[in-house]
N, C-alpha and C positions, 0 to 999 in steps of 0.2 A: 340701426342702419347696417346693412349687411355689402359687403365688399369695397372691404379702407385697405385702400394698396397705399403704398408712400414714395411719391416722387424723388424726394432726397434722399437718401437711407442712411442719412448722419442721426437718425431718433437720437440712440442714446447720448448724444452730444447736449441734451440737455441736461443742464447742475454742470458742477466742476468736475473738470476731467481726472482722472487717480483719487474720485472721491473715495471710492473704497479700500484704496492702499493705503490714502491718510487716517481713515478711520479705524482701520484693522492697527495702521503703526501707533495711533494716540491710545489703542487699548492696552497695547503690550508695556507701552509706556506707562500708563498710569498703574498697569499688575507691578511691573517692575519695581517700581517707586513706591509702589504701596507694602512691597514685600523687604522694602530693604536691601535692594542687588543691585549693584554696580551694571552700567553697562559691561566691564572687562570679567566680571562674577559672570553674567547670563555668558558671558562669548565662551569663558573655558566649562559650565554647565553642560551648555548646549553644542560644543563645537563647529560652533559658527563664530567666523570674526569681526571683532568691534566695529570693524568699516559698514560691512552685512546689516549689524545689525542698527544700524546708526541709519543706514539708508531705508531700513524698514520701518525705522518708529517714525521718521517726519517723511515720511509715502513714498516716496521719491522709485521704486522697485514692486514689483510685484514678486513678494515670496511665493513658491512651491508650495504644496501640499505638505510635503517631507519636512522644507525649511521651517512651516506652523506648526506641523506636529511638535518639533525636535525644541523648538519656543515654548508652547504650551506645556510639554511636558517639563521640562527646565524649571517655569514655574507654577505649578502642580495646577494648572485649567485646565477647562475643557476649551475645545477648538472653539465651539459654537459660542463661546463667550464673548469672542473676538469679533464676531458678528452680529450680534442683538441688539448693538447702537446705530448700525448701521442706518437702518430705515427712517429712526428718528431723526439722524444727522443729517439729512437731503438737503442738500446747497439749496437756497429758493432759486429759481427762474427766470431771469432777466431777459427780455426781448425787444430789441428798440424798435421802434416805431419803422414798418414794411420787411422786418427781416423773420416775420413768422416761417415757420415752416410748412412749405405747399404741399397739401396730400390733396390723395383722391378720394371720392364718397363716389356713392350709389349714383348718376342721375348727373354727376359733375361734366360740365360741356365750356366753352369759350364764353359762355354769359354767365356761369355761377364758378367763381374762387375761395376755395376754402385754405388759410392761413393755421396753423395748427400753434398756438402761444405757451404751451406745456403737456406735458403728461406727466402722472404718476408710475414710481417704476419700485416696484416690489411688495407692493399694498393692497391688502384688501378690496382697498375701496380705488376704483378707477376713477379719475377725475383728469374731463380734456375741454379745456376753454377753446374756441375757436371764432375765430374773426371769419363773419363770410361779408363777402361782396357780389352784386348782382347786378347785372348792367345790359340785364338781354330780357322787354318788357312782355316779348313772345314766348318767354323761357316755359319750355314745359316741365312742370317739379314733378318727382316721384315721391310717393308715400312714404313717411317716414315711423317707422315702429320697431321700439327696442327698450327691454329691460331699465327699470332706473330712473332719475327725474332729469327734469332738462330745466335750466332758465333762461331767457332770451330777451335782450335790449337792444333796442334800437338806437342805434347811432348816429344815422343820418338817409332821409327819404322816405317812402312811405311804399307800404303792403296793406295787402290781405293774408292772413294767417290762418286758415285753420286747424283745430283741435277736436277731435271726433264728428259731432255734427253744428259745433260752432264757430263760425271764421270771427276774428276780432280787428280792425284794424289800424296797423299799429303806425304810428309817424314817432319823429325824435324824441327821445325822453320814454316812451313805453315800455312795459315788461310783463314777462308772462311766466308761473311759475309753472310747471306741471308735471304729472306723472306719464313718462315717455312709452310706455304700453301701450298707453291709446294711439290710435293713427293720427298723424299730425304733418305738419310741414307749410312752406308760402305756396300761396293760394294763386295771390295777382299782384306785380309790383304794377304800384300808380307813377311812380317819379320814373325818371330816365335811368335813375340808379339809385340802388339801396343798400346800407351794408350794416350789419347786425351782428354781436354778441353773442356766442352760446356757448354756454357750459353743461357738459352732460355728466354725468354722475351713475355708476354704476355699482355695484358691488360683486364681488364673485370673478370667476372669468368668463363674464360677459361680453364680448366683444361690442365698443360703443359707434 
């Protein structure tokens, strides 16, 4: 799908906010402790003070460049070490029921709403579930084709779907697993309104 603009621009607001400073501060913490140094040992090491660095191992700050270096080298790591938990550590995603995040997609008008319920953020593999709802039965869809696979559940109402040269159609309870290369997208909504599931899955920098 090509041109996702974002209504909110709070993206990165999703996972925990300072996840990165608590993660950078739980690493220096566990090098610290694993090395046998004092917080007051690392502060006259590194000439940084006990306060500094007290506010850096439980996140609370975001250190400089200089202040990681001057840490790192104090206890003989590398910077990038400080980092490599990072991606595994990802708060998971919590979104209550109506508080998705509204973006735009291709084709999006006052009858089609697209809700955004996560993204991946620093991974290989892109990964974005999205809640759509559809409440316009004249709605005209546009083509949908992009990198990656897609799956799609229906929630509540009833479509036509289709998937290269086959429409399937789908009411509550259905799902559709597929490679999103091929041209794809709703066809014809039959109810007054429908609203559907999808997670699209990427890899690379693919844009989904």
């Amino acid at each position: 799908m090509k041109g996702v603009s974002i209504i909110d621009k709070d993206l990165p607001s999703f996972g925990k906010d300072k996840h990165l400073e608590a993660s950078i501060g739980m690493q220096v913490r566990n090098n610290r402790k694993k090395m046998g140094v004092t917080l007051q040992q690392l502060s006259k090491q590194s000439s940084l003070s006990s306060s500094m660095l007290s506010k850096i191992e439980n996140g609370q700050i975001s250190a400089s460049l200089k202040t990681i270096q001057a840490i790192c080298h104090s206890l003989n790591i590398s910077i990038s070490s400080l980092f490599k938990h990072f991606e595994t550590d990802v708060e998971p995603t919590f979104v209550s029921s109506g508080n998705g995040l509204t973006i735009e997609r291709g084709g999006t008008s006052s009858g089609r709403h697209y809700q955004l319920l996560g993204h991946t953020i620093g991974s290989s593999l892109k990964v974005e579930p999205c809640l759509i709802t559809i409440n316009k039965s004249n709605y005209k869809f546009p083509e949908f084709q992009h990198k990656g696979v897609e799956f799609i559940y229906m929630l509540e109402g009833s479509m036509d779907y289709y998937y290269g040269k086959k429409i399937y159609r789908f009411n509550k309870g259905d799902s559709l697993y597929f490679d999103s290369d091929t041209p794809h997208g709703p066809k014809k909504i039959i109810t007054s309104e429908c609203q559907f599931l999808a997670v699209i899955c990427s890899s690379g920098s693919e844009v989904l």
